[in-house]
C-alpha positions in Angstrom: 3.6 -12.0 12.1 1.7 -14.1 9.0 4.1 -14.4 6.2 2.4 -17.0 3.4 5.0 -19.4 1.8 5.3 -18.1 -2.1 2.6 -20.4 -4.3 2.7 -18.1 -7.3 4.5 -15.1 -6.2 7.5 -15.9 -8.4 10.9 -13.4 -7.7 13.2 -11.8 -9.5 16.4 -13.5 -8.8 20.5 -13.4 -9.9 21.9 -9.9 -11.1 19.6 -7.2 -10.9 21.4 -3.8 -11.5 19.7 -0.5 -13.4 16.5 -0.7 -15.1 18.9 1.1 -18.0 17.4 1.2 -21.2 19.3 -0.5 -23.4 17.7 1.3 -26.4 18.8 4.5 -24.6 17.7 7.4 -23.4 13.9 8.6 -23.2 12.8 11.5 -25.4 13.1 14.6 -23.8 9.4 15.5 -25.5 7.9 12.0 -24.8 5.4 12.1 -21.6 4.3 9.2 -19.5 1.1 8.6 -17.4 1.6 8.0 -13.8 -1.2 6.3 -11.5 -1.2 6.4 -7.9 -3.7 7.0 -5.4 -3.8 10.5 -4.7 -3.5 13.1 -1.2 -0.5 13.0 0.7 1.1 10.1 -1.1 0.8 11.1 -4.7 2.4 14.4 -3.6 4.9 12.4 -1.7 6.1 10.9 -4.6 5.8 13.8 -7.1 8.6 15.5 -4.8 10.6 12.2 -4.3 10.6 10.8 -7.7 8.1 12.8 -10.2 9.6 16.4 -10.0 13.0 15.2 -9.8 13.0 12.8 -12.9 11.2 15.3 -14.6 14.4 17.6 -14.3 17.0 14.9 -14.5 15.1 13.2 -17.8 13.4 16.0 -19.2 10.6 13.1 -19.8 7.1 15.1 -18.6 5.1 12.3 -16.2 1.2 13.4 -16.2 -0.5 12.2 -13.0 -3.6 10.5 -12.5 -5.8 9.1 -9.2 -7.7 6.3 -8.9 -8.4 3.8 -6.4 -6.8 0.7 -6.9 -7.6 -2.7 -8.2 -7.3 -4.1 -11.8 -10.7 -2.9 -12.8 -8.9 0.2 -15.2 -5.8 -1.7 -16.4 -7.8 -5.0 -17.1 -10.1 -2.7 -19.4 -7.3 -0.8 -21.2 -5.2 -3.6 -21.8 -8.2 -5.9 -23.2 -9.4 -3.0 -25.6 -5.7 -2.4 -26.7 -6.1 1.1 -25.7 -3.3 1.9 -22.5 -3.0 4.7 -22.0 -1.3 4.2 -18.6 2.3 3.7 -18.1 3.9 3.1 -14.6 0.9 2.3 -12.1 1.1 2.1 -8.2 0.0 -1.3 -7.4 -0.5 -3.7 -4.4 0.7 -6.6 -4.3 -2.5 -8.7 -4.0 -3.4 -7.0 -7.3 0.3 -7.3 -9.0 0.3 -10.6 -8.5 -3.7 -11.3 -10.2 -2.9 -8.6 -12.6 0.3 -11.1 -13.8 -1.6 -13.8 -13.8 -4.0 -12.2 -16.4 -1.0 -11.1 -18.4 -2.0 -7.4 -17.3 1.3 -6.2 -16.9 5.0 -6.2 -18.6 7.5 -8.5 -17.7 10.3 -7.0 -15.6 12.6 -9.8 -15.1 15.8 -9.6 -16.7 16.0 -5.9 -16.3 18.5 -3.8 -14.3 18.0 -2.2 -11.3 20.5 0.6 -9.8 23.3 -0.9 -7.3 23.4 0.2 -3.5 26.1 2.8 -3.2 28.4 0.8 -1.3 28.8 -1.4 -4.7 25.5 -4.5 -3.4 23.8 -5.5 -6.0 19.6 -4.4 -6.1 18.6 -7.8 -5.6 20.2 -8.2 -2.2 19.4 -4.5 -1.4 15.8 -4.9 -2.0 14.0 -6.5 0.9 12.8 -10.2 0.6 9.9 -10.9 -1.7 10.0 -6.6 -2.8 11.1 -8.2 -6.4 8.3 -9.6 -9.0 8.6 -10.8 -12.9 6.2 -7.8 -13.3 6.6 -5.3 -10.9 9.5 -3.5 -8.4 9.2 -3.0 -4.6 8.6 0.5 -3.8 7.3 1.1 0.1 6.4 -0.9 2.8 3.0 0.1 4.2 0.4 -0.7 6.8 -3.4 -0.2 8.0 -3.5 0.9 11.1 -6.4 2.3 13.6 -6.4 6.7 14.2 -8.4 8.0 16.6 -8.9 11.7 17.6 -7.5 12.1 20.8 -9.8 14.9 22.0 -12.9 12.6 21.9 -11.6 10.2 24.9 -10.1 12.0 27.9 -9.9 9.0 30.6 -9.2 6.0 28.9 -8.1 5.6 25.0 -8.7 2.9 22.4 -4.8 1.1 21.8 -6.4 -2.2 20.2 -8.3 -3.3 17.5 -10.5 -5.2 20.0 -11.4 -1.7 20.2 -13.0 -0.6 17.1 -15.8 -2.7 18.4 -16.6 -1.7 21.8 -18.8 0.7 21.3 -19.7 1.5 25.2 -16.1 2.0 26.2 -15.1 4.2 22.9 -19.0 5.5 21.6 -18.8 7.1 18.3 -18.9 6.4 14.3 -15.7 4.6 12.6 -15.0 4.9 9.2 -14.3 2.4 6.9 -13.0 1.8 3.0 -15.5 -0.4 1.2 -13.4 -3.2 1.2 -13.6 -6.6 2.7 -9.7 -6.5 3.5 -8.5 -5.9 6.7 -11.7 -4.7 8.4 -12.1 -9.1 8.2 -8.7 -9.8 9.6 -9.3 -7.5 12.4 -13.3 -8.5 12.9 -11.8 -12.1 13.6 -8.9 -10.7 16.1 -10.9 -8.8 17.9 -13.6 -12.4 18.3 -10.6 -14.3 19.4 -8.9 -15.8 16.7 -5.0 -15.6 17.0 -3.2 -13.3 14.5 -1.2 -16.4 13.4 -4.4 -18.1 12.6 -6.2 -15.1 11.0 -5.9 -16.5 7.2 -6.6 -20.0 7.8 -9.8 -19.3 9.4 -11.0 -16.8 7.2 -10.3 -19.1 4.1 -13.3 -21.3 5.3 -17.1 -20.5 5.0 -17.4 -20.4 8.9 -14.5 -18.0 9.4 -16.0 -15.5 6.9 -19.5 -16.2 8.6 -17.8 -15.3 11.9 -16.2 -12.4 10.9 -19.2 -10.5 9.2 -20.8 -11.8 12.5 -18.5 -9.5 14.3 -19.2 -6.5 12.2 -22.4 -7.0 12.6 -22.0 -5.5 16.2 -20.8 -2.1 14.8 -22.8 -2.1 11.3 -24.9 0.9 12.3 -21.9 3.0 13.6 -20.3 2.8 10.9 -18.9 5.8 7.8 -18.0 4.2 4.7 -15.2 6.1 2.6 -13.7 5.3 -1.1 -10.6 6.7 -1.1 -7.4 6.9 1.4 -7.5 10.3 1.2 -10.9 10.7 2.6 -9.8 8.9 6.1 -8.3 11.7 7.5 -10.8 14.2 6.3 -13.8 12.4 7.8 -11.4 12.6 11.1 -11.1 15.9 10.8 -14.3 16.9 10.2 -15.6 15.2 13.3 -17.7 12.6 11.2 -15.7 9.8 12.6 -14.2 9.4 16.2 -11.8 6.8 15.0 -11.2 5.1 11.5 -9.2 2.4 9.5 -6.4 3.8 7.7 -3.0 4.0 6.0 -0.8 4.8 8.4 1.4 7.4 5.9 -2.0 9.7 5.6 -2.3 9.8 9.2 1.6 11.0 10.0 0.7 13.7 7.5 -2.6 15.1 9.5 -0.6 14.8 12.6 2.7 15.9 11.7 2.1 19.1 9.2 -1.4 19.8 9.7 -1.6 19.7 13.7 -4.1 17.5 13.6 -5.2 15.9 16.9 -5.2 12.5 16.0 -3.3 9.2 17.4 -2.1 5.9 15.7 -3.0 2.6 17.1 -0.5 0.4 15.9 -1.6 -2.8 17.3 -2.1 -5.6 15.0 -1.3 -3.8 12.5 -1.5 -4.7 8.7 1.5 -4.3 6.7 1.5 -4.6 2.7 3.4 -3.8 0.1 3.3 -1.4 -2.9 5.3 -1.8 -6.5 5.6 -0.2 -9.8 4.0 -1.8 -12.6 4.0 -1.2 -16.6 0.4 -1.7 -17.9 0.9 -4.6 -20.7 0.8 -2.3 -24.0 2.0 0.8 -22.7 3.4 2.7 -25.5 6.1 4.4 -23.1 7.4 1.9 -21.7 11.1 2.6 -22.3 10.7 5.5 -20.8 8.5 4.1 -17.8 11.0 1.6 -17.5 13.4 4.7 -17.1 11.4 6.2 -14.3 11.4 2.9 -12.2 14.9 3.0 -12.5 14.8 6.6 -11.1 12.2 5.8 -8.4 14.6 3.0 -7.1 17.4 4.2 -6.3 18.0 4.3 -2.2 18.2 8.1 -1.9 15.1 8.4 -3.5 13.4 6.1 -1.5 14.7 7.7 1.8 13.7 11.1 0.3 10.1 10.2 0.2 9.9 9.4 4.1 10.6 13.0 4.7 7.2 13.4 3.5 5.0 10.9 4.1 5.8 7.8 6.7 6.0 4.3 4.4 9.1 2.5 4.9 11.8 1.9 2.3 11.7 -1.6 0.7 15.9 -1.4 0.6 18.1 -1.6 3.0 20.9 0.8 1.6 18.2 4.0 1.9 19.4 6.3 4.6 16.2 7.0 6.2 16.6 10.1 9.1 16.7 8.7 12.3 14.0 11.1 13.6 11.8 9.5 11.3 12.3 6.0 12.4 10.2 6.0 15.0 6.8 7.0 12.9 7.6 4.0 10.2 5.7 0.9 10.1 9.1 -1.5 10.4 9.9 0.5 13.3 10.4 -2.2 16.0 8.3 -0.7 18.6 5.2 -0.3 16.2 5.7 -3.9 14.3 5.5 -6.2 17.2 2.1 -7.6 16.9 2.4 -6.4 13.0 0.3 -9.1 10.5 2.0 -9.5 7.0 -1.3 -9.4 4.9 -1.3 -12.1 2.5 -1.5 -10.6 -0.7 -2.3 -14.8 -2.4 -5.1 -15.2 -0.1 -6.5 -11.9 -1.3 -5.1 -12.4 -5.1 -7.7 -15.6 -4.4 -10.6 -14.3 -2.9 -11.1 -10.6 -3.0 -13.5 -10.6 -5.7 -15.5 -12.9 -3.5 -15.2 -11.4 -0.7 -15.3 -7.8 -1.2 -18.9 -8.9 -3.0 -20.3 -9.5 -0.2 -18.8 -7.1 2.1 -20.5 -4.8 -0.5 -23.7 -6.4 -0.1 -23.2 -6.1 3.7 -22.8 -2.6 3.9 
């Protein structure tokens, strides 16, 4: 497993208890705007945090989609219109975004104790903690395929997406350059450990769009995480890159007949973030609080698979096995390396756009 060493990434450290407003209490009529991005997870956290809070607060939270990045929030916060007030971010982007002074400070700020009495900050997992944002799940790409479309012999690698005689048939894709470059370079031989090093120089990148080349025709492009699973369903797609919490969904509560690869698998990192302006953001800052305590966390992997990001939430043991941390699944697991993107995805998702 890759984990970078911290250049920017700067953590929340000493007593970190409830992000209690100190000015009290939310307005029971006041509403806030909550951005995520959409399907199974959105409604996984409208029944693990939204719905509840709503009743607990009586603060209304509106909810919107989009599709990540800072493209939105950078435009809102530099016309002084935000209208957005507790986004899901990744950390790639959390970290840019407070760079550019896109988002609220959160340091100094309480977040709720575990229930044994341990303080949040040595609850939460190492490196879940920013200055401007709070650890919510643990999350990875992985590799689906439908089982139904290979009988003798199955893809279980990501050397797989790209044998196309062995496993014929279209793979979808997000428009992206992330991950599908990590894994082009894996499956030409590079060593996970060396994955970031190599793709940080002009020859790596050159020898990982070299890769794709093999499998450019064959493959679907999709926008959204959402759209993975449908484009497996619908038979468009024999196998696709996606986020492994979508695909427990389609295979847990809609039947469907699809299998994870877990090899190599990508794991990341999602927070809560306050748009820099946000009118609301007492009362966003009240609806992190919410969203962190443990049994709130351990509520949403009843419906969607994304690991916890403390320790103290009491995640069903039946459950285990589907999560990303799991220890069976996160053996050849790759920590993506949300500075090397923070760097270079504008770059490099350019020209993977160009590319495709």
């Amino acid at each position: 497993m890759t984990t970078p060493t911290p250049r920017r990434l700067a953590l929340l450290a000493g007593s970190i208890m409830t992000l209690a407003l100190a000015a009290g209490p939310a307005s029971s009529t006041e509403a806030i705007t909550f951005v995520s991005f959409g399907g199974a997870y959105t409604e996984s956290q409208n029944k693990a945090y939204i719905e509840p809070f709503q009743q607990e607060s009586g603060v209304k939270v509106n909810i919107v989609d989009y599709n990540g990045g800072l493209g939105e929030i950078r435009a809102q916060v530099e016309a002084q219109n935000v209208s957005w007030d507790v986004v899901d971010v990744e950390m790639q982007d959390l970290v840019r975004g407070c760079d550019e002074g896109l988002f609220e400070r959160l340091e100094g700020t309480d977040l709720p104790a575990a229930p044994d009495g341990t303080a949040a900050a040595d609850d939460f997992l190492p490196d879940t903690l920013h200055q401007c944002g709070v650890g919510s799940i643990v999350w990875s790409t992985i590799i689906a395929y439908r089982t139904d479309r290979f009988v003798d012999q199955k893809p279980s690698a990501i050397k797989d997406i790209f044998d196309l005689k062995t496993f014929p048939g279209k793979r979808g894709a997000m428009k992206k350059a992330q991950v599908l470059l990590e894994w082009a370079l894996i499956a030409d031989g590079v060593p996970a450990g060396d994955v970031y090093k190599v793709l940080a120089t002009e020859e790596g990148v050159d020898r990982a769009f070299g890769k794709l080349d093999t499998i450019e025709g064959d493959i679907v492009w999709w926008d959204t995480h959402a759209q993975a699973p449908q484009l497996l369903a619908d038979g468009e797609v024999v196998m696709t890159i996606a986020a492994n919490g979508r695909m427990f969904t389609a295979i847990s509560q809609e039947k469907q007949p699809f299998a994870i690869i877990w090899d190599h698998q990508i794991w990341n990192l999602d927070l809560w973030a306050i748009p820099k302006g946000s009118a609301k953001s007492q009362a966003a800052r009240q609806f992190i609080a919410f969203a962190s305590r443990p049994d709130r966390m351990a509520e949403q992997t009843r419906y969607i698979s994304y690991g916890p990001v403390r320790r103290a939430a009491a995640v069903d043991p039946a459950i285990q096995p589907y999560l990303p941390t799991a220890q069976a699944n996160f053996s050849t697991a790759i920590r993506n390396d949300f500075e090397f993107w923070a760097d270079h995805a504008d770059q490099l998702d350019e020209r993977s756009l160009t590319w495709a």
